[in-house]
C-alpha positions in Angstrom: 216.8 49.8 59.2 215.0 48.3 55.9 217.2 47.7 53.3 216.0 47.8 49.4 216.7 44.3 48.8 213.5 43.7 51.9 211.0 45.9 50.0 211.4 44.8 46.8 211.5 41.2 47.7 207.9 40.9 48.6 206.6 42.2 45.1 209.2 40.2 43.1 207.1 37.0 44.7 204.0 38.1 43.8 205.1 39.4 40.6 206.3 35.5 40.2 203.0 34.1 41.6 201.1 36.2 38.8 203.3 34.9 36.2 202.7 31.7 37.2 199.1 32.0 37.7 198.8 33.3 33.9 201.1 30.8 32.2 203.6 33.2 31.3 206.5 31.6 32.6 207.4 28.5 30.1 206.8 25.5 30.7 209.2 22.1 29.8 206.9 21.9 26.9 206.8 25.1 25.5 210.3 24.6 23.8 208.1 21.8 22.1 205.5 23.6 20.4 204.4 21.8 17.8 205.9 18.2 18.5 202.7 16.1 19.0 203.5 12.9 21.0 201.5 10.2 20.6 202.4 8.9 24.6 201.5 12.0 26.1 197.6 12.3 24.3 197.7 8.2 25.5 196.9 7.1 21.6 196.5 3.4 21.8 196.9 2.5 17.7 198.7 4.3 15.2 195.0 5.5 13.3 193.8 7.3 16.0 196.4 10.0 15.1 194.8 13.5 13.5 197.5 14.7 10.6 196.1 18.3 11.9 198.0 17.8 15.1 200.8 17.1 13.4 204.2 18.6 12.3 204.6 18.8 8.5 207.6 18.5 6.3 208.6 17.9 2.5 210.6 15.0 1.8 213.8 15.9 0.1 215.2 12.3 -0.2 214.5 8.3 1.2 218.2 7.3 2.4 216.5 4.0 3.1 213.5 1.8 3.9 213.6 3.3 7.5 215.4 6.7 7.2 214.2 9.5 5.3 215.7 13.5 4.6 212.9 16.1 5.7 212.5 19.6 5.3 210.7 21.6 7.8 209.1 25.5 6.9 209.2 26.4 10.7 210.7 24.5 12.5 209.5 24.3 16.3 212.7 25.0 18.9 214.7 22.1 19.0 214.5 21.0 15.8 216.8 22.1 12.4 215.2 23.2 8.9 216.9 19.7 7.9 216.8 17.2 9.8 217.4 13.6 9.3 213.9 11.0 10.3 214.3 7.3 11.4 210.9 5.7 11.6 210.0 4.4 14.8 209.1 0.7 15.4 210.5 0.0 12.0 213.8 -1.6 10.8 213.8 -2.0 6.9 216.6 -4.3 5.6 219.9 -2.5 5.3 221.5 -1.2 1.5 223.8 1.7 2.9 225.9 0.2 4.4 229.7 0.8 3.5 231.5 -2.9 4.5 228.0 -5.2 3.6 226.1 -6.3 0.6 222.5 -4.9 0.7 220.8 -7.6 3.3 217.5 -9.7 1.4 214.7 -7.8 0.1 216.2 -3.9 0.9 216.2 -2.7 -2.5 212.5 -3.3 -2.8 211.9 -1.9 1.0 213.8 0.8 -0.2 211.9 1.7 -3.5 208.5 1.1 -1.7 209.4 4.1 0.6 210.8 6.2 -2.1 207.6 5.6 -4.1 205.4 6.6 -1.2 207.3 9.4 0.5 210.2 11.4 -1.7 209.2 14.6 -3.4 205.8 14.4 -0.8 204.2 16.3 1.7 204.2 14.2 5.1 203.5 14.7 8.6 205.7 13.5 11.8 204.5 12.5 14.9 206.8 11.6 18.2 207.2 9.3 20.9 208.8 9.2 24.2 212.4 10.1 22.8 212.9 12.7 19.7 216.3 11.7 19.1 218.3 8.5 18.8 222.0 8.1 19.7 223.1 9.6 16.7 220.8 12.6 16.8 218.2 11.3 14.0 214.5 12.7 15.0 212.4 9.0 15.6 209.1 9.5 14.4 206.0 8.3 12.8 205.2 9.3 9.3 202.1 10.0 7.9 200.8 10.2 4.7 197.7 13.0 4.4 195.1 10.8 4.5 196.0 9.3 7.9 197.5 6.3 7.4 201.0 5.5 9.3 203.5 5.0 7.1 205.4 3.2 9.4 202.3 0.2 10.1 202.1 0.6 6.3 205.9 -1.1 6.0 205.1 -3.6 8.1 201.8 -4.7 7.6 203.2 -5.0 3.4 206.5 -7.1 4.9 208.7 -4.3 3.7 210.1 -4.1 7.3 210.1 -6.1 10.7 208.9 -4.6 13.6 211.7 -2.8 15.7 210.9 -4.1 19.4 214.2 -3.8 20.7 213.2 -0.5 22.6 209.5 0.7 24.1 207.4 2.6 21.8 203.5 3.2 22.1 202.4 1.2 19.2 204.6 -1.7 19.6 201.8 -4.2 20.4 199.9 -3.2 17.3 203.1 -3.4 14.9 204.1 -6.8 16.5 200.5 -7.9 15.3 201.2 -6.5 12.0 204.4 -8.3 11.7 202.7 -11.7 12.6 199.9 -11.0 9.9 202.3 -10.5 7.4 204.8 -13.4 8.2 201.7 -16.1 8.5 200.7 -14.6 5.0 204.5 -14.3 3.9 204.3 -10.8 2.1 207.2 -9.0 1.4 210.5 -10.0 3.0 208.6 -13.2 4.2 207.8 -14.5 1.2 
């Protein structure tokens, strides 16, 4: 005796095999539609990154050197209409923070990212991780016309180089941070 569930097996698994074979099905990235990550296109330097292929936001308001308020039109899943950015490979002196003084040359790290970004339109690129521990999107910034905000900050000495954890331009911010140092700009003056 053939039961139901026998017959209709068969053409549930090649209804699955044609979904498969036509992309229908999602994939792990589809959730991430429009989150352009510089590791997975294998982008060596931080100006080899098209803005086009980028997600872009309005900057409501600079917290900080290194942390910024963004508003995002349509957001992709995943992500909020506000959501708060810390800059990857950064770390700008501190001047929120509740029990210290502001640490040497924040204000000015501060102001130098307020100038550039608040009130603008930017775009934000990824790495390996989109959030940190406390649920901040890591990005890159950039400005319309290409340039990386965050090998901006460093190469000017408004921020060190944040090596403590991988990210793909790491090597070329390192450099950036020795430049500036040997020619003591910024916070190295």
């Amino acid at each position: 005796m053939v039961t139901k569930r026998k017959i209709i097996l068969p053409f549930l698994l090649i209804g699955l095999i044609v979904l498969i074979g036509t992309n229908a099905l999602p994939n792990a990235h589809s959730q991430e539609q429009g989150i352009f990550r510089v590791n997975e296109h294998n982008i060596r330097h931080s100006h080899n990154v098209r803005v086009q292929d980028l997600l872009p936001v309005y900057v409501s308001r600079v917290v900080d050197g290194d942390t910024i308020i963004v508003l995002i039109n349509n957001p992709p899943a995943g992500l909020a209409r506000r959501e708060r950015v810390r800059f990857l490979g950064v770390d700008a002196p501190e001047t929120v923070h509740s029990s210290r003084p502001p640490e040497h040359f924040g204000w000015e790290s501060t102001e130098f990212t307020r100038s550039a970004l608040e009130g603008k339109n930017v775009y934000l690129a990824f790495d390996w991780n989109l959030r940190d521990r406390f649920g901040r999107l890591l990005a890159y910034v950039y400005l319309p016309d290409g340039t990386c905000f965050n090998a901006m900050q460093i190469k000017f000495g408004y921020a060190h180089a944040y090596i403590r954890f991988p990210f793909q331009f790491l090597e070329e911010f390192r450099e950036y941070e020795a430049k500036a140092r040997a020619e003591k700009l910024g916070l190295w003056r």
